[in-house]
Every structure is written in structure tokens, then in C-alpha cells.
C-alpha positions in Angstrom: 72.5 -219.9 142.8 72.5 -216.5 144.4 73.3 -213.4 142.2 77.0 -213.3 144.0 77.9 -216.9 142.8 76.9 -216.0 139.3 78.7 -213.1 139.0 81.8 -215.1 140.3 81.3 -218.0 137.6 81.0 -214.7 135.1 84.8 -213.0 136.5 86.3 -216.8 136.5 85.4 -217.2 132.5 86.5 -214.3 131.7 89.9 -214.5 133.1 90.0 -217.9 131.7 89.4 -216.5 128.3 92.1 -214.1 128.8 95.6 -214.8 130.4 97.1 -212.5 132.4 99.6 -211.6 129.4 97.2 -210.8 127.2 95.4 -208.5 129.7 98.1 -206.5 130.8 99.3 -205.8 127.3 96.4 -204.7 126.4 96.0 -202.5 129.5 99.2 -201.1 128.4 98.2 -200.1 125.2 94.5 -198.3 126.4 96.4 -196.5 128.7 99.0 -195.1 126.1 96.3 -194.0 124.0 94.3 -192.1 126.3 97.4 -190.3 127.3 98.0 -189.3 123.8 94.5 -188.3 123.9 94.9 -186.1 127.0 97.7 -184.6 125.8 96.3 -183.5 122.3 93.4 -181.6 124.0 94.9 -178.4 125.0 92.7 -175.6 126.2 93.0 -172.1 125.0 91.4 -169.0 126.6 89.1 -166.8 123.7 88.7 -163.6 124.4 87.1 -160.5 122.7 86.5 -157.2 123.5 83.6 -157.0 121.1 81.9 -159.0 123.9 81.5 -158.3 128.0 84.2 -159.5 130.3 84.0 -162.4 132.5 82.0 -160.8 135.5 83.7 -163.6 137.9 87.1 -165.6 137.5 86.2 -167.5 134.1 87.2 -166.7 130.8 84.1 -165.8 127.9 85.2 -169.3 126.0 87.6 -172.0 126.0 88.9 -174.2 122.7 89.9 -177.5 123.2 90.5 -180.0 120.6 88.0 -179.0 117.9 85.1 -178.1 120.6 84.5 -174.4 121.8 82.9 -174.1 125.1 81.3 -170.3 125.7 80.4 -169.0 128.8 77.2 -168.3 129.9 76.3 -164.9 128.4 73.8 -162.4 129.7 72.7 -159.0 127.9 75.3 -156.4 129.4 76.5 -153.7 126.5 80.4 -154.5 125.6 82.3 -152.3 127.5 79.8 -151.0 130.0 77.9 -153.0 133.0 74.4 -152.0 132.3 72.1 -154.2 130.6 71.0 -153.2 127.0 67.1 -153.6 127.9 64.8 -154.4 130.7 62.6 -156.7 128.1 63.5 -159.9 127.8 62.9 -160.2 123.7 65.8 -157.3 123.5 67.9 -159.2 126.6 68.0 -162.1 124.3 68.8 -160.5 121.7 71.7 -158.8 123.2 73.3 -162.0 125.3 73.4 -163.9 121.4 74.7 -160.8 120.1 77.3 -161.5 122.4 78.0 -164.7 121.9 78.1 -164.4 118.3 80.9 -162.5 119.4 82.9 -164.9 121.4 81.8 -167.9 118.4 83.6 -165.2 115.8 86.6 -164.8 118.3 86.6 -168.9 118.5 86.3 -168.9 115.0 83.1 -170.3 115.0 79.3 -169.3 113.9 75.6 -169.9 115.5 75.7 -172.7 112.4 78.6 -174.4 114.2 76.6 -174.6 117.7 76.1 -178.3 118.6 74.3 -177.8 121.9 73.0 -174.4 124.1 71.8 -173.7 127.4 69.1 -171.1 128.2 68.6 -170.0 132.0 65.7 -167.9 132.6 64.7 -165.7 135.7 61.4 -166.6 135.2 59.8 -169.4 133.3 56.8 -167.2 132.1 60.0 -165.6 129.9 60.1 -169.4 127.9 58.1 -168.6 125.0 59.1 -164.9 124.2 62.6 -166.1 124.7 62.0 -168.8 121.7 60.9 -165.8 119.4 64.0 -164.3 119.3 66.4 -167.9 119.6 64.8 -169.0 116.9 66.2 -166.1 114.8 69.6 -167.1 115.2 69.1 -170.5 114.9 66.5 -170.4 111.8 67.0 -174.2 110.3 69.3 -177.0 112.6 69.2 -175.7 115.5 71.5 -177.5 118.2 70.1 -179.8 121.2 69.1 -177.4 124.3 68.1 -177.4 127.4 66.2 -175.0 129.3 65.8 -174.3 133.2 63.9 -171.6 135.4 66.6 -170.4 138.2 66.0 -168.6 141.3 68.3 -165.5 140.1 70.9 -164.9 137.5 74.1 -162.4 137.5 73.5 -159.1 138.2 69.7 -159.5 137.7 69.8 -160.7 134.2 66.5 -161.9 132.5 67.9 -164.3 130.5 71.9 -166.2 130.1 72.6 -168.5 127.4 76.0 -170.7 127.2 76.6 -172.9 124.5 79.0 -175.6 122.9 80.3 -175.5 119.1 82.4 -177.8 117.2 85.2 -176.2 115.7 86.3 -176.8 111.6 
């Protein structure tokens, strides 16, 4: 028996376990829920001033249900468009200053970060970069992931995005 045939015999059990009334009741009632779903999670734009604008068409966060997404940040002074540092250890520093910014506008914390990002211009970057995360994430730090990118906006060092859960 080929791997087609078997798969058959698998589809014709199940639809003879289920009728078709039974199915498309159930159907019914999936589909309501995930509308309800849908419909619940509304998105709403965050914004601070204590933290740099957007530098393209995207907003600094976004709440939606009880998650809040923030932007990639990179180390720009609020209100200006020159970087705080050409170290990296003080462009970190800055780009989580800022998004402790956008968290507090979200009403969120660094303790309320479930999962970050960190881009880096340059790999070598990777442990000094840690030194300073580490400060702002000093016991349960969220899940992260790390990548080296060819270039980052404006010629940023380092951009860091993350995801908290809202209370």
C-alpha cells in the first residue's frame, strides 16, 4: 500500500467518525471564536517624546491585547539626530535608555520584557554589548536573539527591539 492509499483510508475514517453535521457545526463555532478574538486585539500607537521619533514610517511601539511591541531602537539623543556616543558600551546604553522610554509610555518595565532583539554592526561588538544588557536585565532576562547585519540606520552600532507583556 503506497503512502497515497494510506492517507486516503486515514481522510475516509475520519469522515466516518464525524458526519457532515457535526463538522460543520463545529466549523461554525471555531470560526466565531476567532473573530471574537480578532476583534478584541486592537492595536494602539505609543508614542513618547522622552524617546527619538520613528526615523521611517513606523511608530516607536504598538499595544495590542496585553503584548507591547517596541521598535527597534538605536542610540540617537531624544530630540536631536546625533548619536549620544561613537562607543558601542554608551550606544547601548543609550538605545535601552530609550526603550525604557517607550516600555514606561506602554506602561511597561525592562521586568515586563518577554523577548528582545539585538542587531549589531559588527559581531566583534557581541560581548561588550552583553556588559551593558545585562544591566538592565540583571535576574530573568527575556529570550533573545542576536544577529550581525551588514548596516544599521543612520550608522548605528547597535538597535535593540523588544516585546513585553502588558499587566
Amino acid at each position: 500500500m503506497g503512502l497515497r492509499s494510506a492517507s486516503r483510508g486515514l481522510v475516509t475514517r475520519a469522515k466516518a467518525t464525524w458526519s457532515t453535521r457535526n463538522v460543520s457545526r463545529r466549523t461554525r463555532t471555531i470560526g466565531t471564536r476567532a473573530r471574537a478574538v480578532v476583534c478584541a486585539a486592537r492595536k494602539e500607537i505609543i508614542s513618547t517624546d522622552a524617546a527619538p521619533g520613528a526615523v521611517g514610517p513606523y511608530s516607536q511601539a504598538i499595544k495590542s491585547g496585553n503584548m507591547l511591541f517596541v521598535s527597534g531602537c538605536i542610540p540617537l539623543v531624544p530630540g536631536t539626530t546625533e548619536f549620544n556616543s561613537e562607543a558601542v558600551e554608551e550606544q547601548t546604553d543609550q538605545a535601552l535608555k530609550n526603550m525604557g522610554e517607550i516600555l514606561k509610555a506602554g506602561g511597561c518595565s525592562f521586568d515586563d520584557v518577554v523577548k528582545t532583539t539585538v542587531l549589531l554592526a559588527d559581531i566583534k561588538d557581541f560581548a561588550a554589548v552583553n556588559g551593558v544588557y545585562a544591566k538592565y536585565f540583571p535576574s530573568n532576562p527575556p529570550a533573545r536573539s542576536a544577529f550581525a547585519v551588514r548596516e544599521l540606520p543612520l550608522g548605528a552600532k547597535v538597535e535593540i527591539e523588544c516585546i513585553a507583556a502588558v499587566a
